[in-house]
C-alpha positions in Angstrom: -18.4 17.3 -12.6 -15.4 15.5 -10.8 -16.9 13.0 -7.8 -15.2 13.3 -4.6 -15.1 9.9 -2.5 -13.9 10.9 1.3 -12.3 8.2 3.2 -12.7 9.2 7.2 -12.4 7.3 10.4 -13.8 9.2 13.1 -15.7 12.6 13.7 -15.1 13.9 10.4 -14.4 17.7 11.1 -12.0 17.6 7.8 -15.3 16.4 5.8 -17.8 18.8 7.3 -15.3 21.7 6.2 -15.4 20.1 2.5 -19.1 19.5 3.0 -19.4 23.4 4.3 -16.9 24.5 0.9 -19.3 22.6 -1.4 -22.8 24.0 0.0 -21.7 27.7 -0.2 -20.0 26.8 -4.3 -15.7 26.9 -2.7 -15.4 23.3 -4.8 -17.0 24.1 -8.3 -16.6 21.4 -10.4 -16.6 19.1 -8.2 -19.3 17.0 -5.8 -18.8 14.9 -2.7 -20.2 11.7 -4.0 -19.2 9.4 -1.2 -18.2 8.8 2.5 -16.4 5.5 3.1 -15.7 4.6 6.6 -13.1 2.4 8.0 -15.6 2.3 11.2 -19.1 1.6 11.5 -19.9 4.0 14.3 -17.6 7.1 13.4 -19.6 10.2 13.6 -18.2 11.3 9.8 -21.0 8.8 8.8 -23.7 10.8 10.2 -22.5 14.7 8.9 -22.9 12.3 5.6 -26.2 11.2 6.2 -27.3 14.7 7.1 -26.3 15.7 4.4 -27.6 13.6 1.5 -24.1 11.5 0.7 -23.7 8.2 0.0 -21.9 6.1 2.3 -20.5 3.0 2.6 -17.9 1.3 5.7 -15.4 -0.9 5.2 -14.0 -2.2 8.8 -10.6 -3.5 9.1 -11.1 -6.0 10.9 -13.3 -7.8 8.6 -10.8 -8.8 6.4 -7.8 -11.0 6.7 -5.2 -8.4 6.1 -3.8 -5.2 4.9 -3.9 -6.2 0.8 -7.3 -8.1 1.1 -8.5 -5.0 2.7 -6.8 -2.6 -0.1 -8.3 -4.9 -2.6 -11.7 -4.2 -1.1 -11.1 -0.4 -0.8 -10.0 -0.2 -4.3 -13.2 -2.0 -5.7 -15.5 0.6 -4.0 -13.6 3.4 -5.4 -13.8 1.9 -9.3 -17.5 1.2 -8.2 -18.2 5.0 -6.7 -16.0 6.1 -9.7 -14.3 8.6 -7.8 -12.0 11.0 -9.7 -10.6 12.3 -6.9 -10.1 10.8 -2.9 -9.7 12.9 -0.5 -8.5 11.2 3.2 -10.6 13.0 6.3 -9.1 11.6 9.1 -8.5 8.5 7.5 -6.3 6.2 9.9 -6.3 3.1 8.1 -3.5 1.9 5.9 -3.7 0.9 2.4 -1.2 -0.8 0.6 0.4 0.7 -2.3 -2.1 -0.8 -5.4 -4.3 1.6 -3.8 -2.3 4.9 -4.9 -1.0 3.3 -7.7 -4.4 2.5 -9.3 -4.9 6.5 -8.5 -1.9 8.4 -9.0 -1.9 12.1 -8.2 -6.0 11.8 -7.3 -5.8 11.2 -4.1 -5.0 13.7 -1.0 -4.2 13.9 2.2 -4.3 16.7 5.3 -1.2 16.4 7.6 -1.0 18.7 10.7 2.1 20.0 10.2 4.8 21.3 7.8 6.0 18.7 5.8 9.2 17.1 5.9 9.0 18.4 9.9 6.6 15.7 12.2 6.0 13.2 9.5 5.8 10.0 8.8 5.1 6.8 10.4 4.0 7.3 14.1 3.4 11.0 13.6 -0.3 11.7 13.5 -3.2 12.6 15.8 -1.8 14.7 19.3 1.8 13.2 18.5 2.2 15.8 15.6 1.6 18.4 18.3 3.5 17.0 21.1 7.1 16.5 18.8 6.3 19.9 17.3 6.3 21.0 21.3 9.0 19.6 22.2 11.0 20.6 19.5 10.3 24.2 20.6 9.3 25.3 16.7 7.8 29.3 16.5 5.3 27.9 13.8 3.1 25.3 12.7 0.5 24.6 10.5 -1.2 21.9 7.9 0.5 20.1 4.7 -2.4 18.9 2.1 -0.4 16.6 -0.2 -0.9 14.2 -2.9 -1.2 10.5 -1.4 2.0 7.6 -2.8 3.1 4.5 -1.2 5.7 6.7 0.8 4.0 7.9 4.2 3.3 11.5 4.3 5.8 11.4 1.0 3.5 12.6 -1.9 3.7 15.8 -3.6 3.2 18.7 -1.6 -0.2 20.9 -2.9 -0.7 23.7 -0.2 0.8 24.5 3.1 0.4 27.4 5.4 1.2 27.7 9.1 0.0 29.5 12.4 2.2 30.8 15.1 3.1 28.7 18.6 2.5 30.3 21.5 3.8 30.1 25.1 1.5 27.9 27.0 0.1 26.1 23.9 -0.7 22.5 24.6 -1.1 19.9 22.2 -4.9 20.0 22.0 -4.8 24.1 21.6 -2.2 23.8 19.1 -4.5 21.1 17.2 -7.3 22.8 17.6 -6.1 26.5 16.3 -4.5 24.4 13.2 -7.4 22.3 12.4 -9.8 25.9 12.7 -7.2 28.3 10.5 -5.5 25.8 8.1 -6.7 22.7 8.1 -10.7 23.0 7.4 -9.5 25.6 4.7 -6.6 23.7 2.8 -8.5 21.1 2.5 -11.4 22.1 0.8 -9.0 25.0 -1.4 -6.9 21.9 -2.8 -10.1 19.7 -3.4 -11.3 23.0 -5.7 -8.1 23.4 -7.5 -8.3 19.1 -8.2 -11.5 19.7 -9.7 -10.6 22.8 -11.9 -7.7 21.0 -13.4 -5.5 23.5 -11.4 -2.7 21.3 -10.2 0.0 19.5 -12.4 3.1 17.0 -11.0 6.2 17.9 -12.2 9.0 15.9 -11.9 7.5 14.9 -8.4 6.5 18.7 -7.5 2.9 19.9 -7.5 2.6 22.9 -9.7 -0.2 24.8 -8.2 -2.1 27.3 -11.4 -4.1 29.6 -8.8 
């Protein structure tokens, strides 16, 4: 059994869809051992609570600066022994030791199709708003292996919904978080634990 360490930051919708998978068997092989927070009063920490999981919070602002705080981070993981990390609506940055010390066993959910809306500066509403006001027809969710590159990892699973006229950001959020998001998420976390997924010359080979 594979334990699954969830790094959040605020409500933790992304978790309580992993939480949901695991309670009705969508993640065999795998358990959702711990929720670390990056704030002490994000709700994520209660959907844990309520639900039996470990947590633990690591504030930001506690510690000096981006590598003490990475240091920190990287010690509870070794200490949860977490064979896979999944980010929930983590919006803290870790330097690259983090990733490096867990290549290709850690993922991430970005709200849109990666390479479009990425990157540095693109998360939250402003992945909705660019994808707006570029006028795409679709949209939809990227789960991807986590590197030192921002949003740069290997892709695992995409899959898009349609934009429709009078969408505004929060709709558009909302009907990707619902159709892709809450079910990527969880579908990548089960193929981690099942050994499913290989990195090929920087590709993620999905065995489904």
């Amino acid at each position: 059994m594979k334990n699954i360490v969830v790094l959040v930051s605020g409500g933790g919708t992304n978790l309580q869809a992993l939480i949901d998978a695991e309670k009705r068997g969508g993640i065999p092989g795998g358990k959702i051992t711990c929720v670390i927070s990056s704030k002490s009063d994000a709700y994520a920490l209660e959907r844990a609570k309520q639900n039996g999981i470990n947590t633990r919070v690591l504030v930001r602002r506690d510690f000096a600066d981006v590598h003490a705080y990475s240091k920190a981070m990287l010690d509870a993981l070794n200490e949860e022994k977490a064979d896979l990390v999944v980010y929930a609506g983590f919006m803290t940055i870790l330097d690259e030791t983090v990733c490096k010390a867990y290549p290709n066993k850690m993922i991430n959910v970005h709200p849109a199709l990666i390479p479009s809306f990425c990157g540095k500066g693109f998360y939250g509403l402003h992945v909705h708003e660019a994808a707006l006001e570029k006028g795409v027809k679709v949209t939809g969710a990227t789960v991807h292996f986590v590197t030192e590159v921002c949003d740069g990892g290997p892709i695992i699973l995409q899959d898009t919904v349609p934009v429709l006229n009078g969408d505004t950001p929060e709709i558009l959020q909302k009907r990707v978080m619902e159709n892709v998001e809450w079910k990527l998420l969880p579908k990548a976390a089960a193929l981690f634990c099942q050994d499913k997924i290989k990195v090929v010359d920087g590709r993620a080979i999905v065995e489904e």
